[in-house]
N, CA, C and O atoms as CSV, one atom per row, in Angstrom:
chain,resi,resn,atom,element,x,y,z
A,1,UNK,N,N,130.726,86.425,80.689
A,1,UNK,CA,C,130.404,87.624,81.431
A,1,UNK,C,C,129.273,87.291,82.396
A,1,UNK,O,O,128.293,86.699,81.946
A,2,UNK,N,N,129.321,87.603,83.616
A,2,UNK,CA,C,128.292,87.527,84.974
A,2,UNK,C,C,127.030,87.954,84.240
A,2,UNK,O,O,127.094,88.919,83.478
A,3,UNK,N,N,125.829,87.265,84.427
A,3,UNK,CA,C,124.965,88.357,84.605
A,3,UNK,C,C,124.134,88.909,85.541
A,3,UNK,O,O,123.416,88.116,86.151
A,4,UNK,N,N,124.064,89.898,85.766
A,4,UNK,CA,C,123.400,91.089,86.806
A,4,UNK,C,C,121.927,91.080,86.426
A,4,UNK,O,O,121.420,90.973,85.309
A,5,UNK,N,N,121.271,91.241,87.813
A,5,UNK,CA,C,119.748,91.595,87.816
A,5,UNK,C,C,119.866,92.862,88.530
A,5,UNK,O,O,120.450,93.276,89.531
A,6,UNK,N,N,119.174,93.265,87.734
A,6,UNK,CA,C,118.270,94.837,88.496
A,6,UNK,C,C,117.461,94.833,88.723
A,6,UNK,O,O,116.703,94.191,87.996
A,7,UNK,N,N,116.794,95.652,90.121
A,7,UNK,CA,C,115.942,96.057,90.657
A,7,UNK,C,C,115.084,96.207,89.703
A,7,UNK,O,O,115.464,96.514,88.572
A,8,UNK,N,N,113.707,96.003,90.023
A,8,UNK,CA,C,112.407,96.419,89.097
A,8,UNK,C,C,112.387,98.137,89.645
A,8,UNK,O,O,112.417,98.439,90.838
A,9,UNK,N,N,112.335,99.073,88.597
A,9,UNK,CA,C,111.947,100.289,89.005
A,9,UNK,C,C,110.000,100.533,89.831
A,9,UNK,O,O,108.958,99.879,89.789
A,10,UNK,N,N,110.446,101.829,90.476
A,10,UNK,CA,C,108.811,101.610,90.908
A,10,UNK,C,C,108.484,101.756,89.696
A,10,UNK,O,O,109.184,101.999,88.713
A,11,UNK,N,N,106.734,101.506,89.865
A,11,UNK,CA,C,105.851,100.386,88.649
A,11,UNK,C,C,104.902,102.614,88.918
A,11,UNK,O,O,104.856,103.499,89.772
A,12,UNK,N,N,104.424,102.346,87.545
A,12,UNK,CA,C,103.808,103.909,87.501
A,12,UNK,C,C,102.440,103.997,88.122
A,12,UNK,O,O,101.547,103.156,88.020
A,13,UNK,N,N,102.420,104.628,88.486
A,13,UNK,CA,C,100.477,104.737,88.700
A,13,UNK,C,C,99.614,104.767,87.923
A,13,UNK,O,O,98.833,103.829,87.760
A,14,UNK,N,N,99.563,106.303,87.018
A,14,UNK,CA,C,98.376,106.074,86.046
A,14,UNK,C,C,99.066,106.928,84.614
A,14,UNK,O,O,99.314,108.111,84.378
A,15,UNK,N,N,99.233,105.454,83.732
A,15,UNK,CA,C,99.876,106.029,82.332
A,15,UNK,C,C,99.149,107.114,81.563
A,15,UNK,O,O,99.868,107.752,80.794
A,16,UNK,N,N,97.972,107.425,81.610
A,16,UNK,CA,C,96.773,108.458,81.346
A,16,UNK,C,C,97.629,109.368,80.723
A,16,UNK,O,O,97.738,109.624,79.524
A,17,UNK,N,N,98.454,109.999,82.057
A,17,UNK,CA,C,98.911,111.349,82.207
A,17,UNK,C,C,100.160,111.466,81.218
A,17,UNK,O,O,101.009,110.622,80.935
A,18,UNK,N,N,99.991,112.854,80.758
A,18,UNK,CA,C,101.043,113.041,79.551
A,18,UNK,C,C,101.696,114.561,79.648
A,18,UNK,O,O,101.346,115.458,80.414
A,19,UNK,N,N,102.746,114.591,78.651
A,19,UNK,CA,C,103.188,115.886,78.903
A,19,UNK,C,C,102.584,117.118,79.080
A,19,UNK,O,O,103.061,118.166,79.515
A,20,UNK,N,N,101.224,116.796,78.596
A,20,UNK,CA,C,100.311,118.141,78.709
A,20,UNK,C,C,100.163,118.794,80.045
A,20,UNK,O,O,99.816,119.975,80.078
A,21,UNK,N,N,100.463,117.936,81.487
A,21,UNK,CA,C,100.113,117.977,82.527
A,21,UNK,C,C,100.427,119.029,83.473
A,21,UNK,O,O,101.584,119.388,83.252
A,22,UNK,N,N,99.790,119.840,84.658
A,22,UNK,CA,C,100.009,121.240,84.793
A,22,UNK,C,C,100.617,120.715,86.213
A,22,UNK,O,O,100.640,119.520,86.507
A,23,UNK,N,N,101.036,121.603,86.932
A,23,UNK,CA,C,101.806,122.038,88.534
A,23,UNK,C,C,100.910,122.340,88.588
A,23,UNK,O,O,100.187,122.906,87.768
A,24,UNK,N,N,100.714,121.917,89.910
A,24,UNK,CA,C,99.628,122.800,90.650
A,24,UNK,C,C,99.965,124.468,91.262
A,24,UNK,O,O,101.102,124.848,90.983
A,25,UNK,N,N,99.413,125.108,91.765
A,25,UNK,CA,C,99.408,126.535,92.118
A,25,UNK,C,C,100.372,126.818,93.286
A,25,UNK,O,O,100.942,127.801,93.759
A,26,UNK,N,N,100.300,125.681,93.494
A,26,UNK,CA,C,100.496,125.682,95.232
A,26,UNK,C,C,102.369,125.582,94.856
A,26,UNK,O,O,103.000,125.694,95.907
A,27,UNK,N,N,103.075,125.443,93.898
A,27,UNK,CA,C,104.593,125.132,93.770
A,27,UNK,C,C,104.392,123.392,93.761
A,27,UNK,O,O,105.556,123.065,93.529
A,28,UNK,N,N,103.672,122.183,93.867
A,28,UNK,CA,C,103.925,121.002,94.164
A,28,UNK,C,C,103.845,120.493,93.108
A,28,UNK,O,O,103.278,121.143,92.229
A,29,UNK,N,N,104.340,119.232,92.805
A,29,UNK,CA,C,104.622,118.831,91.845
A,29,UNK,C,C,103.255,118.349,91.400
A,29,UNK,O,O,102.544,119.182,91.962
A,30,UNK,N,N,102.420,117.528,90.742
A,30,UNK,CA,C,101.366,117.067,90.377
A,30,UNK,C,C,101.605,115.827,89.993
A,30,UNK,O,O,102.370,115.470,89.097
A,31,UNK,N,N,100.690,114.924,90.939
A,31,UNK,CA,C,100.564,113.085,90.852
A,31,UNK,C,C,101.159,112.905,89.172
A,31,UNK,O,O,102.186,112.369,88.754
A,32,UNK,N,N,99.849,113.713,88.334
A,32,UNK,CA,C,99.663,113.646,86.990
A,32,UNK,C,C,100.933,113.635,85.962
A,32,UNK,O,O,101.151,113.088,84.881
A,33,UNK,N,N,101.862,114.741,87.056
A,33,UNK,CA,C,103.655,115.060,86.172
A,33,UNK,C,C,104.353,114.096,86.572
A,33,UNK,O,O,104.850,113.210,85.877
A,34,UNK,N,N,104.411,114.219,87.594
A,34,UNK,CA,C,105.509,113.057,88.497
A,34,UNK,C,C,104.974,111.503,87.944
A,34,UNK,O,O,105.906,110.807,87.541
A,35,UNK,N,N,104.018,111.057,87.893
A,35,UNK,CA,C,103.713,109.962,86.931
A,35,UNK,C,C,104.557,110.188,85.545
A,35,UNK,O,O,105.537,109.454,85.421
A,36,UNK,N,N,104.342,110.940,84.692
A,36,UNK,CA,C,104.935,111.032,83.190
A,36,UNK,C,C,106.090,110.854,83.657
A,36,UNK,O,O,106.669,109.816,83.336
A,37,UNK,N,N,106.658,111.672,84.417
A,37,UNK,CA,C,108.067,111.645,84.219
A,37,UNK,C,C,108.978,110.226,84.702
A,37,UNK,O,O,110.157,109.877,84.653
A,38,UNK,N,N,107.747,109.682,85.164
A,38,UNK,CA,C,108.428,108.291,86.019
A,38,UNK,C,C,108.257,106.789,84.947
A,38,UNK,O,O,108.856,105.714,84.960
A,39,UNK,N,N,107.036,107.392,83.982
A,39,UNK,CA,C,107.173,106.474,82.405
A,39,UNK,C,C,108.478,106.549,81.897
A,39,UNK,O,O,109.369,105.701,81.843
A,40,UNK,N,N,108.404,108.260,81.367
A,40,UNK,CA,C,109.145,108.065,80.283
A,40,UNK,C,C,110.715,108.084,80.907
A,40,UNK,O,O,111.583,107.951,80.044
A,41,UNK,N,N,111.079,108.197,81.974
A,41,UNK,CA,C,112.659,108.123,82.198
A,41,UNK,C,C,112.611,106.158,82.738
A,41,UNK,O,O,113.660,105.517,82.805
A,42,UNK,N,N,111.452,105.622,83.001
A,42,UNK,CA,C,111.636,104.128,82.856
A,42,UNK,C,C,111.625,103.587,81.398
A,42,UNK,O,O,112.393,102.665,81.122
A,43,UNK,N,N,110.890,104.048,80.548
A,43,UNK,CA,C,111.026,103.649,79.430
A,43,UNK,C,C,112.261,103.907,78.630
A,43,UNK,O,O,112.700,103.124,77.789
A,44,UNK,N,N,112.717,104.897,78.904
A,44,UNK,CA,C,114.616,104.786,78.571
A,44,UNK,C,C,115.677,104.269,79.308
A,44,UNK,O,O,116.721,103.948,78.742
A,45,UNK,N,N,115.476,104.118,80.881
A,45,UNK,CA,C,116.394,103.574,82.045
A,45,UNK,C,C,116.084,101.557,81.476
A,45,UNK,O,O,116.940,100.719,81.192
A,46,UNK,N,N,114.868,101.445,81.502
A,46,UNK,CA,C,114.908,99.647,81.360
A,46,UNK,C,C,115.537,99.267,80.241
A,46,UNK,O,O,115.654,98.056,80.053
A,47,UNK,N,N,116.125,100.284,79.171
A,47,UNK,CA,C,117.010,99.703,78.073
A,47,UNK,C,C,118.825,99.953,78.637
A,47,UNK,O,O,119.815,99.854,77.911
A,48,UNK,N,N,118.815,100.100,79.284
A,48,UNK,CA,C,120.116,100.647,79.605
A,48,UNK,C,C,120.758,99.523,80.630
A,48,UNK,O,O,120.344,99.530,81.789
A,49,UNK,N,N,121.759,98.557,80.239
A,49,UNK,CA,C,122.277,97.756,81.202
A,49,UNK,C,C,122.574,98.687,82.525
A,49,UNK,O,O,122.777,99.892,82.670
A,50,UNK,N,N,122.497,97.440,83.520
A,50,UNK,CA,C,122.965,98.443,84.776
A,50,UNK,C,C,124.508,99.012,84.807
A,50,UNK,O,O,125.391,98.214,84.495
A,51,UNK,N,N,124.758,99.926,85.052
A,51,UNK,CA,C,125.862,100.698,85.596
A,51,UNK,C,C,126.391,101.741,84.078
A,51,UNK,O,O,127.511,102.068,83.687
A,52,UNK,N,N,125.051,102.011,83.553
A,52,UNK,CA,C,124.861,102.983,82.642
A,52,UNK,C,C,124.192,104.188,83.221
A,52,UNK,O,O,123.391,103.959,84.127
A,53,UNK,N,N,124.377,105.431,82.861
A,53,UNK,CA,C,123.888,106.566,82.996
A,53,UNK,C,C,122.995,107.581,81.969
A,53,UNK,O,O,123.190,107.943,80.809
A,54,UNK,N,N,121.895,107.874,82.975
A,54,UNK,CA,C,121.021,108.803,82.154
A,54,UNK,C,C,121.565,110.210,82.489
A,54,UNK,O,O,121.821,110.636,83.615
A,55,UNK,N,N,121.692,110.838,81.338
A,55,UNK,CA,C,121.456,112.569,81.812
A,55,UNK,C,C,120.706,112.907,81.389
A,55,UNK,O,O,120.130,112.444,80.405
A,56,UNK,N,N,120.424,113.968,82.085
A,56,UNK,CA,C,119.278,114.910,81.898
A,56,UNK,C,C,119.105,116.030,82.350
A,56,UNK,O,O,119.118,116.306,83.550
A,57,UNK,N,N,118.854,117.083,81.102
A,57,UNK,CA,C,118.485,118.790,81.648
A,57,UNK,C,C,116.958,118.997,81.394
A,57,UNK,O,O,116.172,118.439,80.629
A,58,UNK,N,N,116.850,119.784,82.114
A,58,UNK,CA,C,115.513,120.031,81.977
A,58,UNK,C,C,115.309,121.750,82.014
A,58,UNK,O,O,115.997,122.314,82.865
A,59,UNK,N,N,114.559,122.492,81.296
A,59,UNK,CA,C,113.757,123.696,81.415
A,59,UNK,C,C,112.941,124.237,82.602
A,59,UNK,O,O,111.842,123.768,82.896
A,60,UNK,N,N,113.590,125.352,83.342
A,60,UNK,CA,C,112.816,125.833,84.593
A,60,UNK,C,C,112.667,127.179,84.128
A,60,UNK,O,O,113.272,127.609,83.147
A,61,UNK,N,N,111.828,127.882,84.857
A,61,UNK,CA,C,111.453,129.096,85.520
A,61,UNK,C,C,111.701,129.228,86.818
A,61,UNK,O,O,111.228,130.246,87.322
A,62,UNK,N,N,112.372,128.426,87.607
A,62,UNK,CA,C,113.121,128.498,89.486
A,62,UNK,C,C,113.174,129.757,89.814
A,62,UNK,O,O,112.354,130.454,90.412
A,63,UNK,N,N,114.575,130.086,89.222
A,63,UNK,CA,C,115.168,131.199,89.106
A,63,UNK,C,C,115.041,132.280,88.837
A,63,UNK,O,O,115.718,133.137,89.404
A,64,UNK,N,N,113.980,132.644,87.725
A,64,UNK,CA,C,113.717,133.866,86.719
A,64,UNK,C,C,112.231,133.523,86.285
A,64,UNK,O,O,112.094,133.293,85.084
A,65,UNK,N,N,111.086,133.453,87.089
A,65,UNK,CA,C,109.907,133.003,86.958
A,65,UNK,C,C,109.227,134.348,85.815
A,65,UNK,O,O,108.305,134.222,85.009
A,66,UNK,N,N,110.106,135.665,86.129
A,66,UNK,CA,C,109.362,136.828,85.176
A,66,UNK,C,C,109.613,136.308,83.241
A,66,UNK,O,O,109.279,136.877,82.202
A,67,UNK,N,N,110.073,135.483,83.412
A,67,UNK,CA,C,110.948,135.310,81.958
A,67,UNK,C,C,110.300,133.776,81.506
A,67,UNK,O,O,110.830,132.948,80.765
A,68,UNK,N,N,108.947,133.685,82.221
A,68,UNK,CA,C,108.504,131.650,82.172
A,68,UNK,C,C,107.382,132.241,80.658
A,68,UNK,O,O,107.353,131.632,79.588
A,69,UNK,N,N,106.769,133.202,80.882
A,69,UNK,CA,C,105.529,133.390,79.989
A,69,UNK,C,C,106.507,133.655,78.475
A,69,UNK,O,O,106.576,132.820,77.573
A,70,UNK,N,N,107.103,134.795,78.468
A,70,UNK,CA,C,108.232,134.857,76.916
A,70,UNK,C,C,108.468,133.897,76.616
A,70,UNK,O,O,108.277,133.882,75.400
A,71,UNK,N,N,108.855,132.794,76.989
A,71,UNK,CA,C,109.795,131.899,76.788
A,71,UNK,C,C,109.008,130.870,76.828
A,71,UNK,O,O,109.638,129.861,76.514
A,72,UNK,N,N,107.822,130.641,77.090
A,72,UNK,CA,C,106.774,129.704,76.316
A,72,UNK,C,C,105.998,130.192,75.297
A,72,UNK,O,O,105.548,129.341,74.530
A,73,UNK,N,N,105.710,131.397,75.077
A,73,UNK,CA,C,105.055,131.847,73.907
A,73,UNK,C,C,105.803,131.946,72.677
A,73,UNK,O,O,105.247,131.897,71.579
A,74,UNK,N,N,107.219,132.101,72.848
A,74,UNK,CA,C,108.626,131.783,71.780
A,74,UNK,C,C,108.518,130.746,70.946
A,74,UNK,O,O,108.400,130.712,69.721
A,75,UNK,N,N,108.581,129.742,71.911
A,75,UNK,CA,C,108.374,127.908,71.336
A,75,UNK,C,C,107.112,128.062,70.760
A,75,UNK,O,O,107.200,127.912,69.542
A,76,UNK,N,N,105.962,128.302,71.137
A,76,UNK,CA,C,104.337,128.069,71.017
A,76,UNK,C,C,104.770,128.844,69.452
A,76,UNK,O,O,104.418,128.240,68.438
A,77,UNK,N,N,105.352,129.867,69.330
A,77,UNK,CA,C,105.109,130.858,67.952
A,77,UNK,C,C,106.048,129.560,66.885
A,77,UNK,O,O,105.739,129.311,65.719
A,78,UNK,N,N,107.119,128.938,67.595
A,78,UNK,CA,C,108.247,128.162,67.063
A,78,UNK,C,C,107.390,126.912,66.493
A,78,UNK,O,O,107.765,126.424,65.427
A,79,UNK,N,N,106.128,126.306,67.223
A,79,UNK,CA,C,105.394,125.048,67.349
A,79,UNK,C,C,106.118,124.015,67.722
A,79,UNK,O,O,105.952,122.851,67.359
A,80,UNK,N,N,107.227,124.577,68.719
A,80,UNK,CA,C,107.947,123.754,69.599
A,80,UNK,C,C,106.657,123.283,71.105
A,80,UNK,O,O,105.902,124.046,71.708
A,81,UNK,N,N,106.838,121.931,71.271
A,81,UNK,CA,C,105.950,122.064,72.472
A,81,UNK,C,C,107.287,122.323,73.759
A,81,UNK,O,O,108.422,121.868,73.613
A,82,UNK,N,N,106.855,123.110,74.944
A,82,UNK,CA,C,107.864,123.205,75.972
A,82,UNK,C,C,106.800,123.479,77.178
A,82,UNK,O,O,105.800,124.197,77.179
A,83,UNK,N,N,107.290,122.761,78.078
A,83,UNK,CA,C,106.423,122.013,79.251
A,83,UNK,C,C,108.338,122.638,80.497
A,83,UNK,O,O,109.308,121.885,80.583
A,84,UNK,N,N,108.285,123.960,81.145
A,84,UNK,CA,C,109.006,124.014,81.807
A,84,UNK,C,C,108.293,123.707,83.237
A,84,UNK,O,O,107.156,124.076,83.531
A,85,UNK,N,N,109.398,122.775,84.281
A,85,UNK,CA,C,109.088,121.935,85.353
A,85,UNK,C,C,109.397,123.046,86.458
A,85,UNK,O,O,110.045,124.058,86.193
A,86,UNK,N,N,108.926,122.792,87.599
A,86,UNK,CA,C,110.029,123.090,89.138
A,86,UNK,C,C,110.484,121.784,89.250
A,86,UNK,O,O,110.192,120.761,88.631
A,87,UNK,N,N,111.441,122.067,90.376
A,87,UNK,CA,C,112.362,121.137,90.956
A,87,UNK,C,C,111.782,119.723,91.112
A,87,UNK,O,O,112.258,118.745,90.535
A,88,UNK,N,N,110.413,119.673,92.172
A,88,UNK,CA,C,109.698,118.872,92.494
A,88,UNK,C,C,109.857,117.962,91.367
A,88,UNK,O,O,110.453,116.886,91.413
A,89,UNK,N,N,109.121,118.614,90.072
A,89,UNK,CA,C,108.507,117.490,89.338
A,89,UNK,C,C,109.631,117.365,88.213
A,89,UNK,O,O,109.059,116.833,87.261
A,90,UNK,N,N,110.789,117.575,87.919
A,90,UNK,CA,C,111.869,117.302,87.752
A,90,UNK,C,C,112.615,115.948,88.441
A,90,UNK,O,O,113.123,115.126,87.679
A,91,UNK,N,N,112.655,115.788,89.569
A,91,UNK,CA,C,113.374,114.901,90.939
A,91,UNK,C,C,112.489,113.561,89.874
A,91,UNK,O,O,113.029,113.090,88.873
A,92,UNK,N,N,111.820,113.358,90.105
A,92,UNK,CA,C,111.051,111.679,89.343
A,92,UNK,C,C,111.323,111.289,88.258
A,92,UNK,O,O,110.893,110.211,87.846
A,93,UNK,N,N,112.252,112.229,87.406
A,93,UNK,CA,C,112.890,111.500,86.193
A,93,UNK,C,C,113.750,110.838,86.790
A,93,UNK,O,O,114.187,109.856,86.190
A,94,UNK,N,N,114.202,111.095,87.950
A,94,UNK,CA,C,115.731,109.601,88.777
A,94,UNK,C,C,114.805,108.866,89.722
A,94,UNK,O,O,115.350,108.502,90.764
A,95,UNK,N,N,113.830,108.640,89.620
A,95,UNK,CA,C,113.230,107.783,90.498
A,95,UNK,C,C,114.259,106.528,90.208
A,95,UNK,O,O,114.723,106.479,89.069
A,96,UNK,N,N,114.635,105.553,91.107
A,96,UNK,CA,C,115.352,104.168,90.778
A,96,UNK,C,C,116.479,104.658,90.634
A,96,UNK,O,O,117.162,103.740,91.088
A,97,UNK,N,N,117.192,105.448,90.330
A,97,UNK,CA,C,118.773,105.912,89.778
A,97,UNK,C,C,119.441,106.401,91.141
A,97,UNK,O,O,118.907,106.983,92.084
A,98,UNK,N,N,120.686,106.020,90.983
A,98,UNK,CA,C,121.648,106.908,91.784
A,98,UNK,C,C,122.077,107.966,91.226
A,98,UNK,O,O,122.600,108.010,90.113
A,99,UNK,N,N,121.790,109.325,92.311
A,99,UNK,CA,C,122.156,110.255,91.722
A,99,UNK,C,C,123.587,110.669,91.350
A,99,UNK,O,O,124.054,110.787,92.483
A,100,UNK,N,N,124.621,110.976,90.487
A,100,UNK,CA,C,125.575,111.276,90.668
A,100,UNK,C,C,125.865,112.441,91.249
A,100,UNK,O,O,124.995,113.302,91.119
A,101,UNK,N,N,127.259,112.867,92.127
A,101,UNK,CA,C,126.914,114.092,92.896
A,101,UNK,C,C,127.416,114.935,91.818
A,101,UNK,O,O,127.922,114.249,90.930
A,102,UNK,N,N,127.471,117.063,91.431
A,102,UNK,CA,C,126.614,117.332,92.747
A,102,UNK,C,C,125.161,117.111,92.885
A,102,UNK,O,O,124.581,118.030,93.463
A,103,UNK,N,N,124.223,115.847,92.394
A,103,UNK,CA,C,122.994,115.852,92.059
A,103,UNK,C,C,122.378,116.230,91.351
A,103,UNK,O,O,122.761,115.957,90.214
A,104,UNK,N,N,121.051,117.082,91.427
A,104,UNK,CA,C,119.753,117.250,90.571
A,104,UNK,C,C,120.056,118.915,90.945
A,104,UNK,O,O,119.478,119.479,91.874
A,105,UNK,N,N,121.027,119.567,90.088
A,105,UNK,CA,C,121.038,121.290,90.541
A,105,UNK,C,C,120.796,121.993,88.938
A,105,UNK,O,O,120.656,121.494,87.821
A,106,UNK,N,N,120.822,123.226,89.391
A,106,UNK,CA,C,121.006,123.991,88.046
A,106,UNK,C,C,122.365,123.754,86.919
A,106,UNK,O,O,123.457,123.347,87.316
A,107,UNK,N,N,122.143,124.007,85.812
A,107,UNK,CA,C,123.103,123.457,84.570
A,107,UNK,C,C,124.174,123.843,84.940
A,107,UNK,O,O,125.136,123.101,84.737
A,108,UNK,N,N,124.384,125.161,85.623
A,108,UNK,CA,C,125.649,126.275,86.018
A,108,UNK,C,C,126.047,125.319,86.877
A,108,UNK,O,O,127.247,125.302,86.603
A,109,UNK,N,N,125.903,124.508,87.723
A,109,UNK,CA,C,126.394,124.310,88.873
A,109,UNK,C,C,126.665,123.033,89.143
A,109,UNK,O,O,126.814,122.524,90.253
A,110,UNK,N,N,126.744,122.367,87.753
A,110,UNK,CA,C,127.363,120.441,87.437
A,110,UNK,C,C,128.827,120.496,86.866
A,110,UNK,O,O,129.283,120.677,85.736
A,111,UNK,N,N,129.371,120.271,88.083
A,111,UNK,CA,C,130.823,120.030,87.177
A,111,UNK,C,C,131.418,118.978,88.294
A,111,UNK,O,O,130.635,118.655,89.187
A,112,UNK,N,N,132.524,118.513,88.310
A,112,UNK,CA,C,132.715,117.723,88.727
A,112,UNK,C,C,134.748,118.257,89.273
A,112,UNK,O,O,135.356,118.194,90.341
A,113,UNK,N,N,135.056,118.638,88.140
A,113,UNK,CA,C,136.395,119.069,88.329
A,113,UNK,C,C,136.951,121.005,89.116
A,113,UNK,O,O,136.321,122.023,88.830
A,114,UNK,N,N,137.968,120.991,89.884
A,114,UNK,CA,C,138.064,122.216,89.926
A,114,UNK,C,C,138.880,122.917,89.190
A,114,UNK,O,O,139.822,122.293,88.701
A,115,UNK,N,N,138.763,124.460,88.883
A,115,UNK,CA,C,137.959,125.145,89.796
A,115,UNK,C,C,136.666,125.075,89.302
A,115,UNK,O,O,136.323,124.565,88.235
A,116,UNK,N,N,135.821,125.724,90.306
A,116,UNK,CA,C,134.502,125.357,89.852
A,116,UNK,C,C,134.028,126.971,88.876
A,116,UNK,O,O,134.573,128.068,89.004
A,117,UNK,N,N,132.983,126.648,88.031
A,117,UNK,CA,C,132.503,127.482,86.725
A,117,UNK,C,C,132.035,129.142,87.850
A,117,UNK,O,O,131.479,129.066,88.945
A,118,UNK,N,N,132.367,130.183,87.310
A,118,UNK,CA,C,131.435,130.906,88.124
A,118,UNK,C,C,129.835,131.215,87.830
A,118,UNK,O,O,129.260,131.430,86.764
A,119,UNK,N,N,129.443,131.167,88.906
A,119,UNK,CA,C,127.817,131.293,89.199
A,119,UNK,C,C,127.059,132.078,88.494
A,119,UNK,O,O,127.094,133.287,88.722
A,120,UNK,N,N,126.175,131.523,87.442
A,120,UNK,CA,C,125.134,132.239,86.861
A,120,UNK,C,C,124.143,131.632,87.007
A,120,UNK,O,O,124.002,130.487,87.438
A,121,UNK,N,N,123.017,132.723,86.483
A,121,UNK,CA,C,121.657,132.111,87.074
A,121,UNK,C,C,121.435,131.328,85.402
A,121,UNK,O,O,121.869,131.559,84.273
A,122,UNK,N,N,120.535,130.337,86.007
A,122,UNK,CA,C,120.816,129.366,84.602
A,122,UNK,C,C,119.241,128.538,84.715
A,122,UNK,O,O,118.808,128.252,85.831
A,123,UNK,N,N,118.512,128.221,83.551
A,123,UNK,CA,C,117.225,128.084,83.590
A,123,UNK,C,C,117.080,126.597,83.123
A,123,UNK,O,O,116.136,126.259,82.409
A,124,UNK,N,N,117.891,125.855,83.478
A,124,UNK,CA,C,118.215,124.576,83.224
A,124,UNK,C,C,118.255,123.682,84.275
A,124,UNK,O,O,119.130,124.047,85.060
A,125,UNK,N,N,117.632,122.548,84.689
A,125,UNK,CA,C,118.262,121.830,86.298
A,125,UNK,C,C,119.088,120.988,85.143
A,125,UNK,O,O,118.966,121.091,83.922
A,126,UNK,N,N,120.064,120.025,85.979
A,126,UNK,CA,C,120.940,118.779,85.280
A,126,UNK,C,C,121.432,118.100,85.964
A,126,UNK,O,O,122.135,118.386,86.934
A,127,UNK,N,N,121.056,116.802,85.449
A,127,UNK,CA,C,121.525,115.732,86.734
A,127,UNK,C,C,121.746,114.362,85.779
A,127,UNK,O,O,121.276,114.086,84.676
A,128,UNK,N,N,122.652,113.624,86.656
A,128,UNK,CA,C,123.363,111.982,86.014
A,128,UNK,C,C,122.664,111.374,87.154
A,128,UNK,O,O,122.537,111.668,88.343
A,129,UNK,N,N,122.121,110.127,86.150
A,129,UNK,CA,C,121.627,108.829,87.241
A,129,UNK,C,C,122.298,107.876,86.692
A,129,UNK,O,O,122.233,107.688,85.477
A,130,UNK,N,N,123.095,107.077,87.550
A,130,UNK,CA,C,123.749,105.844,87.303
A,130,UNK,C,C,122.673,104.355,87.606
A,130,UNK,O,O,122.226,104.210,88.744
A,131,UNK,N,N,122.433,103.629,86.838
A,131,UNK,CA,C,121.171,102.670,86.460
A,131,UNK,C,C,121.919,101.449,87.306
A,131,UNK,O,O,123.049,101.071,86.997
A,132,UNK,N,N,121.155,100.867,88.418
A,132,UNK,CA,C,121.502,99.894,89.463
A,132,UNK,C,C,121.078,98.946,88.795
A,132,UNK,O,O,121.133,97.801,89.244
């Protein structure tokens, strides 16, 4: 069997930063998140021969921001920890990956076959990265 080299993923900035880490006010993602998220989806992507795929959903408030505070105080009562993202700081778990289409969208809105699902609002993003 050939063997294939892969690209080195980008290299992280500052490992410090951990899930605890906040968005800023402003909607932007934060150095501090976008770092974590660029560890820990390398620390599962560098085990994965190339032309393997990560998925991944993730927890938003996008959509239904009145429903972000319930729905962390739920888990907190649960002693679940839950860290819901925006888009921004979501996108850096595929840093290095090809996205599969339709990309990095809401859970409602990944399918691949027709017809397509009808449209609900859905508090989930979900996306496939295929590992180069």
């Amino acid at each position: 069997m050939p063997s294939t080299t892969r690209a080195p993923r980008p290299a992280a900035r500052d490992s410090r930063s951990g899930p605890g880490s906040a968005s800023r006010s402003d909607g932007q993602a934060s150095n501090a998140s976008a770092t974590w998220s660029s560890i820990l989806s390398s620390s599962l992507v560098d085990a994965l021969p190339a032309g393997s795929f990560l998925v991944l959903s993730h927890g938003t408030a996008d959509r239904h921001p009145e429903l972000q505070q319930e729905t962390e105080t739920a888990y907190r009562k649960g002693a679940i920890p839950l860290r819901m993202r925006i888009r921004s700081e979501v996108e850096p778990f595929f840093d290095g990956l090809d996205l599969v289409e339709p990309g990095l969208v809401f859970a409602t809105e990944w399918y691949q076959q027709e017809p397509a699902p009808v449209r609900e609002r859905s508090g989930f993003y979900a996306g496939v990265g295929r590992v180069r």
